[in-house]
N, C-alpha and C positions, 0 to 999 in steps of 0.2 A: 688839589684845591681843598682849601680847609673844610668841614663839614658844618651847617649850617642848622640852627634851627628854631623853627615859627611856629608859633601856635596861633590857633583859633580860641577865643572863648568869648562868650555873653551869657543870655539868658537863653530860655527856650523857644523854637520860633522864630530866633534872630534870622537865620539863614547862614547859619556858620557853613554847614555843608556842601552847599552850593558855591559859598565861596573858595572853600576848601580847596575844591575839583578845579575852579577856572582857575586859583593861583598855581597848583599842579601843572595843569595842563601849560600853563606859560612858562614855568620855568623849564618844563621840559624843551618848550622851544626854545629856550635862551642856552640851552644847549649841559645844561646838571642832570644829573640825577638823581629823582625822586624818592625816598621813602612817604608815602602816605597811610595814616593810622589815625587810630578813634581813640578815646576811652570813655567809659570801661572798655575793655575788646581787643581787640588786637593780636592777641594771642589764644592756644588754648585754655588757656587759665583764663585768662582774664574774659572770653569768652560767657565762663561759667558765669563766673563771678559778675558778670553784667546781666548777665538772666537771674540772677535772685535778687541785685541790684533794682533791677528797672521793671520785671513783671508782678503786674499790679494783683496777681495771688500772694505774691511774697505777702503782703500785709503789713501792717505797723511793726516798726524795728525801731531797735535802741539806739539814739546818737551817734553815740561812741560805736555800736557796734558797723553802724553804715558809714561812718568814718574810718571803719581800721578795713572794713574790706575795698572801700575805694581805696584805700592803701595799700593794699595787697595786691590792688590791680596794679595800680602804677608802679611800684618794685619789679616786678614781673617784667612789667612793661619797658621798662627803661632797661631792665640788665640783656632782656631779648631781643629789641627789636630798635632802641633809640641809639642807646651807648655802642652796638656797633654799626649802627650803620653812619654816624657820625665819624666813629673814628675812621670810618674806609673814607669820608669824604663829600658823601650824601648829602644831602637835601631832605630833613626832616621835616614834614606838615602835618602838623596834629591837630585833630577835634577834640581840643580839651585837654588840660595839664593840670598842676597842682592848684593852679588859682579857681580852679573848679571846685577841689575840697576845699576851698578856705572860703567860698563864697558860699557853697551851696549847705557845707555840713557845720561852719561856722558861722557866720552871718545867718543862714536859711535856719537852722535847727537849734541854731543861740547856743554851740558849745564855745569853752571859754578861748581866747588866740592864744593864750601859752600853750593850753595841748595841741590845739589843730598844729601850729608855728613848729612843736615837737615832732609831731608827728608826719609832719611837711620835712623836715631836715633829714628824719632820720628815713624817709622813705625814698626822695630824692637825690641825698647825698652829696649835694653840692650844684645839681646840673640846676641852667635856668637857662632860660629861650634866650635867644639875641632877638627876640622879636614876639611881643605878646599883641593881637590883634584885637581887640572887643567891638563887637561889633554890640551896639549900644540899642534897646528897643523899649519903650513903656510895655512893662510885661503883662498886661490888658489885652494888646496887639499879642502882643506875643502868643500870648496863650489861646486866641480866641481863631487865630490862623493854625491851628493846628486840628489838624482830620481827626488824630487819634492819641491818646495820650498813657503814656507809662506812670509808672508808681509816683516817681518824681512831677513829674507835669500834671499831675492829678491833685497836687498839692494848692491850697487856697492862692488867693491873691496878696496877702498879706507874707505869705513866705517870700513870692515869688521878688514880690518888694525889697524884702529882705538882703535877700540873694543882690540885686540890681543896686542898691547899697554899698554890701559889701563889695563888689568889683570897684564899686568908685573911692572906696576906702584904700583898695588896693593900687587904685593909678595914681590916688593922690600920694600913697606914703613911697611909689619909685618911677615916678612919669617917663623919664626916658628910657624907659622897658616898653610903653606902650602906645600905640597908635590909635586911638579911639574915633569910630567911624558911625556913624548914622546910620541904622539898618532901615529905616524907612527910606529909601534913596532907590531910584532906577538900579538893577543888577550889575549893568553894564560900568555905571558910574561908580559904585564901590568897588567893583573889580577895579577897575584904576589908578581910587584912590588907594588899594593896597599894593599896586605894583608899582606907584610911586614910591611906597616907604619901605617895601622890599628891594627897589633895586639898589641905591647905596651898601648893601649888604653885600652886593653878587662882585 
């Protein structure tokens, strides 16, 4: 079977995680098998690099510089842990892919789309999801459900807008990449509306 692969993204808060697990756990019943991964993370690189990412000691960092090391994670990531287990035929489910740096370091942090769009190609290499998921929230809610918050999530209201923008920049310039979902919604009921737009895939 050819190898498959979906992402998760939104804002923070959304509930990406949670959906993560229940789309996992079903396709496992539908009889694939699963690769499931995060970023930053995944690896032991990218591990690091998500701890100086997201721990709110790191302190104020330079655009470009938290856009080339979310870059470093995703390289990392895709040569380690995406690209083969696609090619074996897997089931990739990721928290989080490139449209992550193009919302959060682009759109969030106002660098310009020809570098991020540069720096997206050259980190990527070509791969894109057959399946980007956003799961959509007023980042209000978002932020205001959340226990405890990292470097990133510690950031104003006004970025976070930012951010929830530029995703919508992103569905509008390739809509059939993406399935956009209501995260204010019963659990149960987005879990199905994303196994509806996952199964045409399987």
């Amino acid at each position: 079977m050819p190898g498959l692969f979906i992402v998760f993204e939104g804002g923070d808060g959304a509930g990406k995680s949670t959906q993560s697990r229940l789309l996992v756990d079903w396709l496992r019943s539908q009889g694939r098998e699963v690769v499931e991964t995060r970023q930053p993370g995944g690896t032991k690189v990218g591990n690091m690099i998500r701890h100086i990412l997201l721990d709110p000691a790191t302190g104020a960092m330079d655009p470009k510089t938290e856009a080339l090391l979310y870059a470093a994670d995703k390289a990392q990531h895709i040569a380690e842990v995406i690209r083969p287990a696609l090619d074996a035929g897997k089931v990739v489910v990721s928290d989080r892919f490139i449209d992550s740096m193009l919302a959060y370091q682009g759109a969030g942090r106002v660098l310009p789309d020809e570098l991020l769009a540069e720096i997206a190609e050259v980190t990527a290499g070509g791969l894109t999801p057959d399946l980007t998921i956003l799961l959509d929230l007023d980042p209000a809610a978002g932020i205001a459900a959340l226990t405890s918050r990292d470097r990133l999530e510690q950031e104003g209201l006004e970025f976070h807008q930012r951010v929830r923008a530029g995703y919508a920049r992103l569905v509008a310039a390739a809509p059939s990449r993406y399935v956009v979902i209501a995260a204010r919604q019963p659990v149960a009921e987005i879990a199905a509306q994303i196994q509806a737009a996952v199964q045409p895939l399987l």
